[in-house]
C-alpha positions in Angstrom: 118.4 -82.3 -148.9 119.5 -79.5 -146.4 117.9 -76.4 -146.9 119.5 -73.4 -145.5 118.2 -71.8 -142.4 117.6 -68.2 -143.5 114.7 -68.7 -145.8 112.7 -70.5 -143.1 112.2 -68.0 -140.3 112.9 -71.2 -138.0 112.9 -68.6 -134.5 109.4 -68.3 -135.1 108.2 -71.4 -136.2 110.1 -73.0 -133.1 108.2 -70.6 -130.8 104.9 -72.3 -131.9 105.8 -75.4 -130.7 104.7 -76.3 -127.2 108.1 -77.6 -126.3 109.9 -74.2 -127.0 107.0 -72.0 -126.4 108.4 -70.4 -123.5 111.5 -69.1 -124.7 112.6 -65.7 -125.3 113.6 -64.4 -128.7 117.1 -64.8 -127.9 117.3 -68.0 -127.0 115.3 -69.2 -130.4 117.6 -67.6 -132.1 120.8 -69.2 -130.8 118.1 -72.8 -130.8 117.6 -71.9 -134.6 121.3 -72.0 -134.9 121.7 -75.6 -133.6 118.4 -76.9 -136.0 118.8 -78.2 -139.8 115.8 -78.5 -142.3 115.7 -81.0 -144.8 113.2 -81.3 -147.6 112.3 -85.1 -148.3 110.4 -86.9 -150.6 108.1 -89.4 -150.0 110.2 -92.5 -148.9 112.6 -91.1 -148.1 114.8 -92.1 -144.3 115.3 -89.8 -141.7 117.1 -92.3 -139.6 117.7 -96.0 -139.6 118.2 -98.6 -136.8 121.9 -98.2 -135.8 123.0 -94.9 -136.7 123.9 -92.7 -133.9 121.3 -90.4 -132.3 122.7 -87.2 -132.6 119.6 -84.9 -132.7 116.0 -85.2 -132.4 113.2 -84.4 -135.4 109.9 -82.3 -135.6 107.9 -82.6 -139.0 107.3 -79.2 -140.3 105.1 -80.6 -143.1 104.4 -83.7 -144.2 104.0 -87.2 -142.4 106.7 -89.9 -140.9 106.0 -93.5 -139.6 108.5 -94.9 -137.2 108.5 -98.5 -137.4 110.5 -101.9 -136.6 111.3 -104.7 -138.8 110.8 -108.2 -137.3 113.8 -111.1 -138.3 110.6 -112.6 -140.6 111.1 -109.1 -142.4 107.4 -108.1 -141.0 107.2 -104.1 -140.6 105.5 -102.9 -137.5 104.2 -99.5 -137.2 105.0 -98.3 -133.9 104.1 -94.2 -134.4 103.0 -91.8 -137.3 104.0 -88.6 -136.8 102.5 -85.4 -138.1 103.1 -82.2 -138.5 104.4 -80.2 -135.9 104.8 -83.5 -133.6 108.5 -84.3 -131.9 110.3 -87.8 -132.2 113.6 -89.4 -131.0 113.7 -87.1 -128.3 113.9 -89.6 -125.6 116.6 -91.8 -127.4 118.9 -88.9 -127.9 119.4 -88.7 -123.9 120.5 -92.2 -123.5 123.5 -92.0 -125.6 122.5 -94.9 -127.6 121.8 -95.4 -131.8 118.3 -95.4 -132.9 116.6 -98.6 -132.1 113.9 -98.2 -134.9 113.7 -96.7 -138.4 112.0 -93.5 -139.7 110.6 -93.2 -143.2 108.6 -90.2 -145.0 104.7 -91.7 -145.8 104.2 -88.4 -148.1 107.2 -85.0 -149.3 108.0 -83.4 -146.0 110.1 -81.1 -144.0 111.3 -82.6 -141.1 113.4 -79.8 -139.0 116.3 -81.5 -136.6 117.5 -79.8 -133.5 121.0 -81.2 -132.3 121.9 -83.2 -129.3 124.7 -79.8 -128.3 122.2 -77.4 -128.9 119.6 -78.8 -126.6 122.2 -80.0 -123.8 123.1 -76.0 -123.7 119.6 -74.9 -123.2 119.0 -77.0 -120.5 121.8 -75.8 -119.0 121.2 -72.4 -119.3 117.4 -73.0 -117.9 116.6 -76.2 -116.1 112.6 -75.3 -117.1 113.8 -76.2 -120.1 114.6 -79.9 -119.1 111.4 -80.2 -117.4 109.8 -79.4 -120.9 111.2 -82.1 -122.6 110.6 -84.4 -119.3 106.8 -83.6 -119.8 107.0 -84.5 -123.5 108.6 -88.0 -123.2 106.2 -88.2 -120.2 103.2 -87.8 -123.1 104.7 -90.4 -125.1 105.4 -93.0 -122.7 101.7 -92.8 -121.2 100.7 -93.4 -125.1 103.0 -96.1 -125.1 101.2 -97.5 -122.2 98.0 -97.3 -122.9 98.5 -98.8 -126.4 99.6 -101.8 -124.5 96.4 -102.1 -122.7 94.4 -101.7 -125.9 96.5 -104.3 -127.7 95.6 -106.7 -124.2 91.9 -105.9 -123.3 90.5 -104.2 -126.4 89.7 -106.4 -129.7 90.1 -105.2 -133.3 86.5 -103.5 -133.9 87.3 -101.6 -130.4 90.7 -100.6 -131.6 89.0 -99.2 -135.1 86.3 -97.4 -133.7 88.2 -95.9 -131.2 90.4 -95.0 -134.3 88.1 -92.9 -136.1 86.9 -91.4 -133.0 90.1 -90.1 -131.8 89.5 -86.4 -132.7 86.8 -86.3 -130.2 88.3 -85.3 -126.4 85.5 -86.1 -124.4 84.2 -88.9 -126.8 83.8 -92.7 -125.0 86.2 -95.0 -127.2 88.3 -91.7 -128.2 92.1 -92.2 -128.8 93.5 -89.1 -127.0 95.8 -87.4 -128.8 99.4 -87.8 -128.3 102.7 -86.9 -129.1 102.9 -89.8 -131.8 99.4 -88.3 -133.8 97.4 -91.9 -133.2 97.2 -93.9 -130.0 96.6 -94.6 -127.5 93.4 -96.8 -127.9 91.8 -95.5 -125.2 88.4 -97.1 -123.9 86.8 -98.0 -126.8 83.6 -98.0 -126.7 83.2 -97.9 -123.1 80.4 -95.4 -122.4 77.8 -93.2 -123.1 77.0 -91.1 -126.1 76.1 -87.6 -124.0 79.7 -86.3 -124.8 79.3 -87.5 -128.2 75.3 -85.3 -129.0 74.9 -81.9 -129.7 73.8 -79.4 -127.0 70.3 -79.5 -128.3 70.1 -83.2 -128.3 70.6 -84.0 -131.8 73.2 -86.7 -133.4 76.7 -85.1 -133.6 78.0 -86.1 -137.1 81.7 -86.4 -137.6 84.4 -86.4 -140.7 87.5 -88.3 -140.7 90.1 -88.4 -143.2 92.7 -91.2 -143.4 96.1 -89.1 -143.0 97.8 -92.3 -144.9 97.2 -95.8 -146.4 94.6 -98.5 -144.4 97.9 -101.1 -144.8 100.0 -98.5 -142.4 96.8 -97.7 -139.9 96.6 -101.9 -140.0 99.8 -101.8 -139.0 99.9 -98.8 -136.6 96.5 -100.7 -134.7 98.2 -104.2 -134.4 96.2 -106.3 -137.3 96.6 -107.3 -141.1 95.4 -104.6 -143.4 92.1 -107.1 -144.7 91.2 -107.4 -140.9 91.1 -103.5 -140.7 89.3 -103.1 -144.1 86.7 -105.9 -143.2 86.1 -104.0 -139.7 85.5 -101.1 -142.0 83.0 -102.7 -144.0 80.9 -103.9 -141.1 80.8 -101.0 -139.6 79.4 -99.7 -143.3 77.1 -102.6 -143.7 75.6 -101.3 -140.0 75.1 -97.7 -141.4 77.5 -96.4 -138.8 79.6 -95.3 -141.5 79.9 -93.9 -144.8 83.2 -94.6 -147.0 84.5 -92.9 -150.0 87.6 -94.0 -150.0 89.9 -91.8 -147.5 87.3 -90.1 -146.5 84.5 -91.5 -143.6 81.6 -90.1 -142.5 80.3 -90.5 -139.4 76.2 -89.4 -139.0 76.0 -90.5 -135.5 79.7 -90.5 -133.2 77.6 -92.0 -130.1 75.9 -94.9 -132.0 79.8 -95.8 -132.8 80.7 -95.0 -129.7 78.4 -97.5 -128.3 78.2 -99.9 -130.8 80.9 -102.9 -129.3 78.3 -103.1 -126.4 75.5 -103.2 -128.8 
């Protein structure tokens, strides 16, 4: 459903967004005037394979999974994206229709700035462009490096460096991207001084499983019982604690470390 702009002071949430950060207050405005904001349930598409790429997306609230479908009818999780993360940027420069789907995972607004809208900025301010290039830049090093996880890092590697992503400095950390999840970066590839305290003590951590174990299976390249027996071991080692969504890590560098225990 399209909401209407006014009630959404869209100039200043598009100022908080690193992409748009840099703009004056007349230039969000006539930005806001380009954008539509569309409440969604849970479910619900925001594009599908084939339809033509008109705009690109930024959830507001809420979380969306792009994914494929294979010719078997197997669904592939290729990014989740949260809130205040971009998607569909890249596609909407090459002219082409959407090559994968997008589907809410939970109700959310997802705010959609049109292909004319952003063609004008750029125009008006090339540092613009080289915002966006840095973005898709983001992206397609996430993109890479999930390619070298899926290569040279097994499944336990790909998990721990899951629930470790959170942590910057952490050995076996995910970075952060644009897409919310990957890359599987270096899982378990170090030491655990990043991971301790500044007085030497264990540095516990939280994590909270933003959507169902089936599409982090999916998003990590194995079958959801893989992913939930990986869990389990890790449990059974005490190097963490579930309750269902939730996990509890008491020790980040014993995780970090445990593939090369």
């Amino acid at each position: 459903m399209d909401l209407p702009a006014r009630p959404f002071d869209l100039p200043r949430y598009l100022a908080v967004l690193p992409l748009f950060q840099e703009m004056t207050p007349p230039e969000l405005l006539r930005l806001a005037e380009g954008c539509r904001l569309r409440r969604l349930q849970r479910g619900d598409t925001v594009f599908r394979v084939g339809e033509p790429c008109e705009e690109f997306h930024v959830a507001v609230t809420g979380q969306v999974k792009l994914f494929a479908i294979s010719p078997a009818g197997q669904e592939k999780v290729i990014e989740l994206i949260g809130p205040g993360q971009s998607f569909a940027e890249a596609l909407m420069f090459t002219g082409k229709p959407y090559i994968i789907n997008a589907q809410t995972l939970s109700d959310a607004l997802v705010l959609s700035v049109g292909k004319d809208t952003v063609f004008g900025e750029i125009s008006r301010d090339p540092r613009f462009a080289m915002r966006m290039l840095a973005g898709i830049s983001r992206r397609l090093h996430g993109l890479v490096h999930d390619v070298q996880a899926y290569a040279l890092h097994n499944g336990m590697q790909r998990v721990i460096g899951y629930l470790l992503r959170d942590l910057d400095d952490a050995p076996g950390a995910m970075p952060e991207t644009d897409s919310g999840l990957m890359p599987l970066d270096g899982a378990g590839s170090g030491g655990c001084a990043p991971l301790c305290r500044e007085d030497g003590r264990t540095r516990e951590h939280r994590v909270s499983l933003p959507v169902s174990k089936a599409t982090i299976a999916s998003r990590l390249s194995m079958t959801p019982e893989y992913f939930s027996r990986v869990l389990h071991e890790l449990e059974a080692e005490g190097l963490i604690e579930m309750d269902r969504r939730e996990i509890r890590i008491p020790d980040t560098g014993r995780l970090a470390r445990h593939p090369l225990q």
